[in-house]
BATOR-10680 format. One record per residue (C-alpha): residue number from 1; chain; x, y, z. Coordinates in Angstrom, 1 decimal. Each point is the difference from the previous one (the first is absolute). Layout:
BEGIN
> num chaine x y z
> NUM A X Y Z;
...
This chain:
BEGIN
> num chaine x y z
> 1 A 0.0 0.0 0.0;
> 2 A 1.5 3.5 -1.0;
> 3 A -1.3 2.3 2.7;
> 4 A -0.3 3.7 0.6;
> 5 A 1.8 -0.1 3.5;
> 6 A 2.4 -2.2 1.3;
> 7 A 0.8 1.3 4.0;
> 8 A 3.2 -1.5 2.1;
> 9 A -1.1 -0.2 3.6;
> 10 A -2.8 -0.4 1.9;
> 11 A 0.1 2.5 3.4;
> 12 A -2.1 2.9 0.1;
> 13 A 1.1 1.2 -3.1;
> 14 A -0.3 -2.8 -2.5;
> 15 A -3.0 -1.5 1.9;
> 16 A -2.2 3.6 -0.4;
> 17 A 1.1 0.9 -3.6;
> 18 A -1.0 -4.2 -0.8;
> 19 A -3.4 0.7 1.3;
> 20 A -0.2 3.7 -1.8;
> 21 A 1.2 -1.3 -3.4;
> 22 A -2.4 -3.5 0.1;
> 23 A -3.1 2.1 1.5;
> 24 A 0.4 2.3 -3.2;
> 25 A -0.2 -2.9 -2.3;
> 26 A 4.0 -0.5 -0.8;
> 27 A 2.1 -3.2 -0.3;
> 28 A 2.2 0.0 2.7;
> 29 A 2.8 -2.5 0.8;
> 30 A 1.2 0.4 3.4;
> 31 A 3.4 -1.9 0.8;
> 32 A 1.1 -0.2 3.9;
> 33 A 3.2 -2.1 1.3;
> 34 A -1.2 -1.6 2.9;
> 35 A -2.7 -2.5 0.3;
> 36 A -3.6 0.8 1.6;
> 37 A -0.2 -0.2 3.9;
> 38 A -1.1 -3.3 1.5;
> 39 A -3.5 0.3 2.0;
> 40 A 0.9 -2.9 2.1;
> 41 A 0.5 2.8 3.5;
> 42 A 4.1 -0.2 -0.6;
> 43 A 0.1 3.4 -1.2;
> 44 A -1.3 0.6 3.8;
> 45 A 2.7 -2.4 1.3;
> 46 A 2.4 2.4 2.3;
> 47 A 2.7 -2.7 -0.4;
> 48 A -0.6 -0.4 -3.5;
> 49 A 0.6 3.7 -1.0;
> 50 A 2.2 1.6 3.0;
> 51 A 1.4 -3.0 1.1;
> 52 A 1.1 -1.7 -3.1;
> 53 A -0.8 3.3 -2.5;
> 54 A -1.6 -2.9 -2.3;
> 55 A -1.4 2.5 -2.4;
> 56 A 3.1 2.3 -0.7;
> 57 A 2.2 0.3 -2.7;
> 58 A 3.2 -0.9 0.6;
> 59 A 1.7 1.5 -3.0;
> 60 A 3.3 1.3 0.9;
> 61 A 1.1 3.7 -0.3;
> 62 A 2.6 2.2 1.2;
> 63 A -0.1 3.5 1.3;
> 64 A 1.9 3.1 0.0;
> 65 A 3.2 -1.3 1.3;
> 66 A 0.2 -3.6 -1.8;
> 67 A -1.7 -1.9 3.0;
> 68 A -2.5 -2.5 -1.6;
> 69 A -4.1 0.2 1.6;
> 70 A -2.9 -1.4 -0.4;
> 71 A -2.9 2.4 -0.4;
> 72 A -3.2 -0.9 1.1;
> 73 A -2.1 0.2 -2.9;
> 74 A -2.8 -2.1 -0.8;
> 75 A -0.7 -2.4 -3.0;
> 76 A -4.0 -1.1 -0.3;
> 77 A -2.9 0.7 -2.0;
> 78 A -1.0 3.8 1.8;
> 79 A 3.1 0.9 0.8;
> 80 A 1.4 1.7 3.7;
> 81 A -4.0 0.8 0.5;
> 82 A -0.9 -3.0 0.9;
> 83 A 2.6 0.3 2.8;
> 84 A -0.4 3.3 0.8;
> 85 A -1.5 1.7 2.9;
> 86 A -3.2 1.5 -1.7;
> 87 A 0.7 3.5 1.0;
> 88 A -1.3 2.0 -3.1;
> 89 A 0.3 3.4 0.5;
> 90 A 0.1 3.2 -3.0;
> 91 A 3.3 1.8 -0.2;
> 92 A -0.8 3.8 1.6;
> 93 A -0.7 2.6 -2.9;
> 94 A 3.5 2.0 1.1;
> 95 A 1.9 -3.5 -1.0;
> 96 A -0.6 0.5 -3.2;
> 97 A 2.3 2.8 -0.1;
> 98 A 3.5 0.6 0.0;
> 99 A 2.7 1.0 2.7;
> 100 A 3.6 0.2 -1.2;
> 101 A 1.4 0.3 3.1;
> 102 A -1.0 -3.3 0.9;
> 103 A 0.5 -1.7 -2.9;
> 104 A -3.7 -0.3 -0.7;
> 105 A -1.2 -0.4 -3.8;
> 106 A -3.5 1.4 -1.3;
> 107 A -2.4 -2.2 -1.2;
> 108 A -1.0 1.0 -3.8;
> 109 A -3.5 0.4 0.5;
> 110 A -1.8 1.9 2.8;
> 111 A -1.7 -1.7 3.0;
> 112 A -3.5 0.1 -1.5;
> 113 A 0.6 -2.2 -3.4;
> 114 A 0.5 -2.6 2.4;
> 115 A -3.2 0.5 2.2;
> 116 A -2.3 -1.8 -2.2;
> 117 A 2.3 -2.9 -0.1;
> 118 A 0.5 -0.2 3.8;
> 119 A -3.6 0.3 0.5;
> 120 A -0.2 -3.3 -2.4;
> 121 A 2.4 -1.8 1.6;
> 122 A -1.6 0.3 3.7;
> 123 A -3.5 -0.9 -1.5;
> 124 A 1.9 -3.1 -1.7;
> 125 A 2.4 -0.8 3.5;
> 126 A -3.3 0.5 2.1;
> 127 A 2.3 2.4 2.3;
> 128 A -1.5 0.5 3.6;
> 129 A 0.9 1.2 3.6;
> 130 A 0.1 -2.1 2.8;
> 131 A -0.7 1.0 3.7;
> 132 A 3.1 0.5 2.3;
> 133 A 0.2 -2.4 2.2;
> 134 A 0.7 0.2 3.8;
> 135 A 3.7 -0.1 0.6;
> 136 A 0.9 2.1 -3.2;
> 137 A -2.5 2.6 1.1;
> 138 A 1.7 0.4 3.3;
> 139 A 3.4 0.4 -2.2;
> 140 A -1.9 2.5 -2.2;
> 141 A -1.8 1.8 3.4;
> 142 A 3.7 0.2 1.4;
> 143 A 1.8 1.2 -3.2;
> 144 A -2.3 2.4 -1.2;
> 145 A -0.2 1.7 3.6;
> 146 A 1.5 3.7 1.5;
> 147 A 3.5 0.4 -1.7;
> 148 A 0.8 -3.2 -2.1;
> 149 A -1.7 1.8 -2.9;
> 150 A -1.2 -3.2 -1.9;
> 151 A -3.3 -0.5 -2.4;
> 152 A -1.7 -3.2 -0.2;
> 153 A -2.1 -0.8 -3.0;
> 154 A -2.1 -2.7 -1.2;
> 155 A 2.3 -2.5 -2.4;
> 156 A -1.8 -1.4 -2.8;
> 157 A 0.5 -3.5 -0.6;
> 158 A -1.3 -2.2 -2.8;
> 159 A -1.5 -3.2 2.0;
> 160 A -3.3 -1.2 -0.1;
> 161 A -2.2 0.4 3.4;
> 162 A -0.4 -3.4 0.2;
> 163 A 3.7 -0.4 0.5;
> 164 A -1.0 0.4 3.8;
> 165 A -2.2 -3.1 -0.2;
> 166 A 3.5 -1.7 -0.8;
> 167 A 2.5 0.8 2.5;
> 168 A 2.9 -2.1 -1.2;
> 169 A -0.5 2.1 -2.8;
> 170 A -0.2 3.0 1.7;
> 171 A 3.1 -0.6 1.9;
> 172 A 1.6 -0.7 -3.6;
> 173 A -0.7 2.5 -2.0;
> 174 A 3.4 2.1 0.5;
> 175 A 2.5 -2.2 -2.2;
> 176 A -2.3 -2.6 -0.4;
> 177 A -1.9 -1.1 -3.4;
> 178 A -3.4 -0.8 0.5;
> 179 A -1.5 -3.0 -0.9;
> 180 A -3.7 1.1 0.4;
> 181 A 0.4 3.1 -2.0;
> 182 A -0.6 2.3 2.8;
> 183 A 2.8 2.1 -0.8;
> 184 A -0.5 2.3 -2.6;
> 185 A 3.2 -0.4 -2.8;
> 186 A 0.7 -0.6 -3.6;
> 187 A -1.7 -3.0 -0.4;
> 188 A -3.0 0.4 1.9;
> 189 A -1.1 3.3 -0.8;
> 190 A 1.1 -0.1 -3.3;
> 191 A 0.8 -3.2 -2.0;
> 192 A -3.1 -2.1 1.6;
> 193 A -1.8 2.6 -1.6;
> 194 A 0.9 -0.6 -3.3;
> 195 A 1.8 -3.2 -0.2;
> 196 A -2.8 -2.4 -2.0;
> 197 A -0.4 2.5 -2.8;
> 198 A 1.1 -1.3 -2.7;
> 199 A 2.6 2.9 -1.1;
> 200 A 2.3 -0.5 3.1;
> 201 A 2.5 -3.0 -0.1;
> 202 A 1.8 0.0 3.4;
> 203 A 3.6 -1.9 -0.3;
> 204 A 1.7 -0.5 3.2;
> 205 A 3.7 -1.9 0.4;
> 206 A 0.9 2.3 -3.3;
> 207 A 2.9 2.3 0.7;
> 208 A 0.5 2.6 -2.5;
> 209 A 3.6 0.2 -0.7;
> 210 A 0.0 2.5 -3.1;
> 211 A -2.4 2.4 -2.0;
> 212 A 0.1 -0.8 -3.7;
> 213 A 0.3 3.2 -1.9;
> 214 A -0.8 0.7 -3.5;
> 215 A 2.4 -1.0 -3.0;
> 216 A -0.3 3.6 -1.8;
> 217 A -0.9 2.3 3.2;
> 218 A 1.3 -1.1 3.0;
> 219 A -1.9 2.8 1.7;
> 220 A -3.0 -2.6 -0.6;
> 221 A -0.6 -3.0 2.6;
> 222 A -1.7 -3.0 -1.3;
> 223 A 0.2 -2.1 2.5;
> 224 A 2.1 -1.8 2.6;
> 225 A 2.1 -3.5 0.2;
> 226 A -0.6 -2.4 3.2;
> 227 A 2.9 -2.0 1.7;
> 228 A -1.9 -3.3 -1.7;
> 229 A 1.1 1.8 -3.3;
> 230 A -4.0 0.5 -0.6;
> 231 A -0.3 3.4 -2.7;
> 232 A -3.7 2.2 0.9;
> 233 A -0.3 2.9 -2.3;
> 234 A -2.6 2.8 0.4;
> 235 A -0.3 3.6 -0.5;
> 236 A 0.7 1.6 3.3;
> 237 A 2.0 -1.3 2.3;
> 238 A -0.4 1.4 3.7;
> 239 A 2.7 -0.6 3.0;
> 240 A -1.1 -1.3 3.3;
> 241 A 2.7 -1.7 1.4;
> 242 A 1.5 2.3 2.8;
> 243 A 1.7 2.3 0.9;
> 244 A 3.0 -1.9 0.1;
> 245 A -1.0 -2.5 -3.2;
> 246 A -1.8 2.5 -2.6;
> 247 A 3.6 1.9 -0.4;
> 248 A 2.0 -3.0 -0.4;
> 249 A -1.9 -0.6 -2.9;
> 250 A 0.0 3.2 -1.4;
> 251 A 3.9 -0.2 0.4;
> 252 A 0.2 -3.1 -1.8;
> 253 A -2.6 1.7 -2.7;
> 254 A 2.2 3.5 -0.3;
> 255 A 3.3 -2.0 -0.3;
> 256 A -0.8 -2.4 -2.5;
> 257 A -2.0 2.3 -2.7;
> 258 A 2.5 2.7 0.5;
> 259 A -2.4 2.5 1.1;
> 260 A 1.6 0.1 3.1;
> 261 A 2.8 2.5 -2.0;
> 262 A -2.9 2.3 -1.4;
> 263 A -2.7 0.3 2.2;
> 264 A 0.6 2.9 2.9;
> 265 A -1.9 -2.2 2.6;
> 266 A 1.9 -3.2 -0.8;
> 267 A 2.8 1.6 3.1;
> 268 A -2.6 -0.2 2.9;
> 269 A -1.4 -3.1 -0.6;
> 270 A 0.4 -1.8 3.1;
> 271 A 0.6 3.1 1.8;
> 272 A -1.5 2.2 3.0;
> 273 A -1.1 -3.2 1.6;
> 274 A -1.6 0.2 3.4;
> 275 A -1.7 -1.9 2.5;
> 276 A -1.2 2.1 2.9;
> 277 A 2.5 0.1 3.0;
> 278 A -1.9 -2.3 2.6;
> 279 A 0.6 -1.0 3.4;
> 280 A -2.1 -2.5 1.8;
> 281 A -0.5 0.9 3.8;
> 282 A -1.0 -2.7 2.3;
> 283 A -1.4 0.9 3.4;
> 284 A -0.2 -2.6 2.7;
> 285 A -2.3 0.6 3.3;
> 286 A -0.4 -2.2 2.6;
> 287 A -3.5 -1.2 -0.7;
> 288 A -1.2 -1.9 -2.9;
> 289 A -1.3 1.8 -3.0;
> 290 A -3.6 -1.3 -1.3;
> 291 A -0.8 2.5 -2.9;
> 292 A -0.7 -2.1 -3.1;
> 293 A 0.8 1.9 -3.3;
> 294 A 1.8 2.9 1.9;
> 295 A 1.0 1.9 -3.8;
> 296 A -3.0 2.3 0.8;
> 297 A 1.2 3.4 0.6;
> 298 A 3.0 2.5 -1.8;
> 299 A 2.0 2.2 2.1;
> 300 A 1.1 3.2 -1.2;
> 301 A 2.6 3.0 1.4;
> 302 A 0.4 3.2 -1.1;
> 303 A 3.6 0.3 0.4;
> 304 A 0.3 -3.0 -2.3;
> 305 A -2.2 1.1 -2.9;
> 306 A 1.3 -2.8 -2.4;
> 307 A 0.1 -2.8 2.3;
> 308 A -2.7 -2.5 1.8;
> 309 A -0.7 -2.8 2.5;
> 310 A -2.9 -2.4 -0.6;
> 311 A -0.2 -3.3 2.3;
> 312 A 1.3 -3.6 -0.9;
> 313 A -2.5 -3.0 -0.2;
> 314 A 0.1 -2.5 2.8;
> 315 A 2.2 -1.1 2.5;
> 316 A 0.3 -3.2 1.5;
> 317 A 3.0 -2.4 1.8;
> 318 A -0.2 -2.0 -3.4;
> 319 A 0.2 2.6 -1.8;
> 320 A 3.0 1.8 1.5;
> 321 A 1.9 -3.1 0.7;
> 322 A 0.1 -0.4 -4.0;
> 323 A 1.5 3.5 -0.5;
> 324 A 1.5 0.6 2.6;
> 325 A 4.5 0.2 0.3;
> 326 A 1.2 -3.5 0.1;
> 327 A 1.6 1.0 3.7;
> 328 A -3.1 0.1 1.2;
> 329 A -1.1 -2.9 1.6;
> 330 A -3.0 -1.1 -1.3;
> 331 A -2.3 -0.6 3.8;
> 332 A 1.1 3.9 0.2;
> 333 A -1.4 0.7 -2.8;
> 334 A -3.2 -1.7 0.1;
> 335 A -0.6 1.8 3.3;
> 336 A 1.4 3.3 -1.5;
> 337 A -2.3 -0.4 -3.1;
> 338 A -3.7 0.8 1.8;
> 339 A 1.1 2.8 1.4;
> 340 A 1.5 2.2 -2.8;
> 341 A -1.8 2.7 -1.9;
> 342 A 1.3 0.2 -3.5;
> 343 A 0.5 3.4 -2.2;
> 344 A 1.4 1.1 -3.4;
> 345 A 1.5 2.9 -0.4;
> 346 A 0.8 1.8 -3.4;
> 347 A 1.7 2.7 -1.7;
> 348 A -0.3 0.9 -3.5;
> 349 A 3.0 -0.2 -1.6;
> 350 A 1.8 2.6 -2.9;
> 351 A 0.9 -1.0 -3.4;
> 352 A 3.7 -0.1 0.1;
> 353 A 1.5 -1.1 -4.1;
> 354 A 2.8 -2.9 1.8;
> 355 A -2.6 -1.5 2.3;
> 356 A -0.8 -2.6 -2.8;
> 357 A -0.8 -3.6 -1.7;
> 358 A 2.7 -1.5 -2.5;
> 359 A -1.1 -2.5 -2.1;
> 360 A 3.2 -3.1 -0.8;
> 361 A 2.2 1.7 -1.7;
> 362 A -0.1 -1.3 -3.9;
> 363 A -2.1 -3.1 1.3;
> 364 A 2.9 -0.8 2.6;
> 365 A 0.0 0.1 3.6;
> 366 A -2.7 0.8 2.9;
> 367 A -1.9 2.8 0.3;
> 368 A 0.6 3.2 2.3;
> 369 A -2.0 1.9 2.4;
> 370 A 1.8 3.1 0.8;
> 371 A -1.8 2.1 2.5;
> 372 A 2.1 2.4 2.9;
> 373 A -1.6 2.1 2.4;
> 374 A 2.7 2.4 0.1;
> 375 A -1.2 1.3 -3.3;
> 376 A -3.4 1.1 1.1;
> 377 A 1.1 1.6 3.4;
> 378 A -3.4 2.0 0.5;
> 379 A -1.9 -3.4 -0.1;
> 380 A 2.4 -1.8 2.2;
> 381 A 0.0 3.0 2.5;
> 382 A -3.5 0.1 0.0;
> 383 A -0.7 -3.5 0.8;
> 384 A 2.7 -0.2 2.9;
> 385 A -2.0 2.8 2.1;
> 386 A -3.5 -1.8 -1.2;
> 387 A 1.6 -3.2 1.7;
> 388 A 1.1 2.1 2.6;
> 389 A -3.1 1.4 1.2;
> 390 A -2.1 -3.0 -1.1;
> 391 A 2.0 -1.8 2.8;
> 392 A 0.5 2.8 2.9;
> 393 A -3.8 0.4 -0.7;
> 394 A -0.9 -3.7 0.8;
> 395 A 2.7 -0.3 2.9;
> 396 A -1.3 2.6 1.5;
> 397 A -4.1 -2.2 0.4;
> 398 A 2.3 -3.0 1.4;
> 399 A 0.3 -1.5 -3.3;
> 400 A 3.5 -1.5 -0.6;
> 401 A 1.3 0.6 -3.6;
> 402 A 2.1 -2.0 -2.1;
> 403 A 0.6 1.5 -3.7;
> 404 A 1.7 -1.7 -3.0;
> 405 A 0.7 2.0 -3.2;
> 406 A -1.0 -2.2 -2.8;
> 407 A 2.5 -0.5 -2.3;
> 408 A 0.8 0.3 -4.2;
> 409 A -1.3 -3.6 -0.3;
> 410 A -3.6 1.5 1.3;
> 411 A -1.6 0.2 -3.4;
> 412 A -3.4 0.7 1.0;
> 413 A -0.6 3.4 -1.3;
> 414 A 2.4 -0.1 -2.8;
> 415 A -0.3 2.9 -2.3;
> 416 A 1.3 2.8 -2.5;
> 417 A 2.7 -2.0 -2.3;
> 418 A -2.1 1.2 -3.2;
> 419 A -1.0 3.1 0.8;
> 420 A -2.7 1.8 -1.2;
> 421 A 0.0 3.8 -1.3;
> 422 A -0.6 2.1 -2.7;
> 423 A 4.1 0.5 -1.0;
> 424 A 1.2 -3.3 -2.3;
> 425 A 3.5 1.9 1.3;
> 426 A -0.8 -0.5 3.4;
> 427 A -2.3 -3.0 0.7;
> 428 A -1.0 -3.6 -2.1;
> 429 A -3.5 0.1 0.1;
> 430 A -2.5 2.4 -1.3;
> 431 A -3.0 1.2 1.3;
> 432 A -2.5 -2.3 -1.7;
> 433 A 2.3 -2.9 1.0;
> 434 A 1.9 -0.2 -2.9;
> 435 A 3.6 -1.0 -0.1;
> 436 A 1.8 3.6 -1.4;
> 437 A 0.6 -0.9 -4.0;
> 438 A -1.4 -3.0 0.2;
> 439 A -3.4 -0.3 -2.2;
> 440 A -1.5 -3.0 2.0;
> 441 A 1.6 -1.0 2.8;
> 442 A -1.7 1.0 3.6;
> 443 A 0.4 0.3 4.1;
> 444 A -2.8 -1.1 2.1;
> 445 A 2.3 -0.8 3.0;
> 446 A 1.3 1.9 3.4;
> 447 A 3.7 1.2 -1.9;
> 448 A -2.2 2.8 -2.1;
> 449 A -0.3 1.8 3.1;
> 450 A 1.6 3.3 1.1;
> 451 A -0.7 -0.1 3.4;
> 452 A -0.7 -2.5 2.4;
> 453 A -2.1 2.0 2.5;
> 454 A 0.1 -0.4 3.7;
> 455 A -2.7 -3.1 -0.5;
> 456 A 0.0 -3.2 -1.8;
> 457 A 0.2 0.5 -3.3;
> 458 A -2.5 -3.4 -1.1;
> 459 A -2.8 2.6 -0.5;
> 460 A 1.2 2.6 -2.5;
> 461 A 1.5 -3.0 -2.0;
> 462 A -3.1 -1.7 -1.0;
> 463 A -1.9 3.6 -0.6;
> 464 A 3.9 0.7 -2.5;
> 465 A -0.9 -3.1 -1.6;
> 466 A -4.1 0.5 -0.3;
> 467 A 1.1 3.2 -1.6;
> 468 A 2.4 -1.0 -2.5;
> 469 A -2.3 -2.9 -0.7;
> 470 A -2.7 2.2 -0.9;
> 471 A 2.3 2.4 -2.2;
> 472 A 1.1 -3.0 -1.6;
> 473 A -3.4 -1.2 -0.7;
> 474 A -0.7 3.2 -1.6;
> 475 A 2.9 0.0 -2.3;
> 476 A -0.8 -3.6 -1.6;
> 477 A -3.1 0.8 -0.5;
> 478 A 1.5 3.4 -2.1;
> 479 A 1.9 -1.9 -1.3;
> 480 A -2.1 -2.6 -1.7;
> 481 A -2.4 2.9 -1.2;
> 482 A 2.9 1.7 -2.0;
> 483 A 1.1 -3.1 -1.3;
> 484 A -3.6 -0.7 -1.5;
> 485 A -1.0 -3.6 2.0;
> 486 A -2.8 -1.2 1.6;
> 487 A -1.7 2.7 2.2;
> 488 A 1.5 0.0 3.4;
> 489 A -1.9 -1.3 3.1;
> 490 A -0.6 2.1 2.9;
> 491 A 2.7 0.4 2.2;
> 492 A -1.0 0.9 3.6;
> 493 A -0.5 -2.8 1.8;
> 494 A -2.9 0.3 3.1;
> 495 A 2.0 0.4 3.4;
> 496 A -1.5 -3.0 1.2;
């Protein structure tokens, strides 16, 4: 079948821009590395994915300073969202702006031409409130009290209601894949939906290991190549793989066609890559801690105006005796583990050029993750008195805190390595999603973005990728009108 959309990757941005294209009546051929989750409850299985990290890659990289890693990145049909923690929050309308100083890139397009789009998304992730619970709202009473200056606000989560019927699933949801579907990702909210049409061929255990360019315009994609040696052409071609995967294959792309010595943009691909700098915090109290999904609230602070703190899922002995340091012996940790309260705090981090991914050099080699904190000093600064407060604040309620900074091999909130803007000169991605001088090829995935906010960035992803989708849908349809063929069908799919 010769189709009109072939998509690598299935997280939040291949997943919406699947269900976008296939709603508006394309052929879409949708190619993800990893197999699809088992529903059998392992995915639930503390030992199975702390404990023995069953559902990791374990490809090999190095970082800055030659020392090989192991990123944490996920390989399954929906991507890091079906691991993720849910919290779906919109990037603030000042984040779409720039600030030199710190490193921070504009977005191409204003905060309101992605409204409609976030509006979309939260109808399709079913994104909801929760009440506080007891224990966090004694944290929040305390914090947000005469001098300590912090905000507390309601943090929107995509899980059904019934996931309180369920508490093993509620007490999984933060890191966990759910078997049930409770948990609003990729594949729930947005391949269920469309998976039996018959314009959507799902292929999973397919890595794409090159983009196939044209023989007389290699500015024209028409298609990709699998590790099985499998050939799919189409006529768009749209990147979801990462923002540590996407780049690797543009690199591969640039090099090979030699458009990597003409086009302006071909320099930063791979670049500007950021993460958000995170610190967990975990604060330990003498008595037991019953809350059940405990990610309820966000905390704010004024003096931090690009940072947050939004809770951790459950905690338990089992739990904490899988992640916790191997020193630890493990009866301490299992009475250590009911009586912590866990938090995530985060910075948004600049855009700094050497902060980057390398694809193998010429095919040879591992791949490189260079990121160094040094070269964004206002986040790092920034982040150390967050932590600092954060933790004097809790002390001082007779909670004991214990903070670890997380480190490069954190992947979660990945981002920026083909940036978007409106310069080819000064960023890879345009702002319809389009790869600068490329006629065809597209980014649906977390690199395209500027900024990183002081939130999650799962959100604004799927509403990039609704939009691009829908431009995208637009432009096939032009184009089959100027080229005289059958009349085009309609191409806004109900948000249902």
């Amino acid at each position: 079948m010769h189709f009109d959309a072939i998509i690598v990757g299935s997280g939040a941005g291949g997943s919406a821009a699947a269900y976008y294209l296939v709603q508006s009546g394309r052929r879409v051929l949708l190619l993800e590395r990893g197999p699809e989750l088992p529903r059998d409850g392992s995915t639930l299985d503390v030992e199975q994915v702390f404990g023995r990290q069953a559902f990791v890659e374990t490809e090999r990289w190095t970082d800055g300073q030659g020392r090989e890693i192991v990123p944490e990145e996920r390989s399954n049909l929906g991507g890091k969202t079906r691991w993720y923690g849910a919290a779906l929050l919109r990037f603030g309308r000042d984040e779409f702006a720039g600030d030199a100083q710190r490193l921070l890139l504009p977005w191409p397009i204003a905060a309101d031409e992605l409204t409609p789009f976030y509006e979309a998304a939260e109808q399709l992730l079913g994104v909801r409130t929760f009440p506080v619970e007891p224990e966090l709202a004694r944290i929040a009473d305390h914090l947000t009290g005469p001098w300590r200056g912090w905000d507390v606000r309601p943090l929107p989560l995509g899980l059904s209601a019934a996931i309180l019927d369920h508490p093993d699933e509620a007490k999984h949801f933060d890191g966990f894949a759910s078997p049930r579907g409770l948990k609003s990702d990729g594949q729930s909210a947005f391949l269920e939906r469309v998976r039996r049409h018959p314009n959507l061929v799902i292929a999973t255990g397919r890595t794409v290991t090159d983009v196939i360019a044209s023989d007389t315009d290699p500015t024209r994609a028409i298609g990709v190549v699998c590790d099985d040696g499998t050939v799919h052409r189409a006529q768009h071609v749209l990147l979801a793989a990462g923002a540590l995967h996407s780049p690797r294959l543009l690199q591969s792309y640039f090099e090979r066609t030699g458009l990597g010595r003409t086009l302006p943009s071909a320099n930063l691909v791979g670049r500007n890559y950021k993460s958000h700098v995170l610190t967990a915090v975990l604060a330990f109290s003498p008595r037991r801690k019953t809350d059940l999904l405990r990610k309820t609230a966000l905390f704010l602070h004024d003096d931090f105006p690009r940072s947050s703190v939004q809770p951790l899922g459950w905690f338990d002995g089992e739990f904490f005796s899988a992640i916790a340091p191997s020193w630890l012996p493990k009866p301490v940790a299992r009475f250590v583990g009911p009586r912590l309260y866990g938090f995530f705090l985060q910075t948004e981090d600049g855009s700094h050029p050497d902060n980057r991914v390398v694809a193998h050099a010429h095919g040879i080699g591992r791949p490189r993750l260079d990121y160094d904190l040094a070269r964004i000093p206002h986040a790092r600064d920034e982040h150390r008195g967050l932590v600092t407060r954060f933790n004097r604040d809790l002390l001082a309620m007779g909670l004991m805190p214990m903070s670890q900074s997380i480190p490069v091999t954190g992947t979660a909130h990945a981002c920026g390595t083909l940036v978007a803007g409106n310069d080819p000169g000064a960023s890879v991605v345009g702002p319809d999603g389009r790869v600068h001088g490329m006629r065809n090829l597209y980014v649906v995935d977390g690199s395209v973005l500027p900024r990183s906010s002081r939130v999650n960035p799962a959100l604004t992803i799927y509403a990039w990728s609704l939009r691009v989708a829908s431009g995208l849908v637009q432009r096939i349809e032009q184009e089959r009108t100027r080229n005289e063929q059958s009349p085009a069908r309609a191409g806004h799919p109900v948000w249902a």
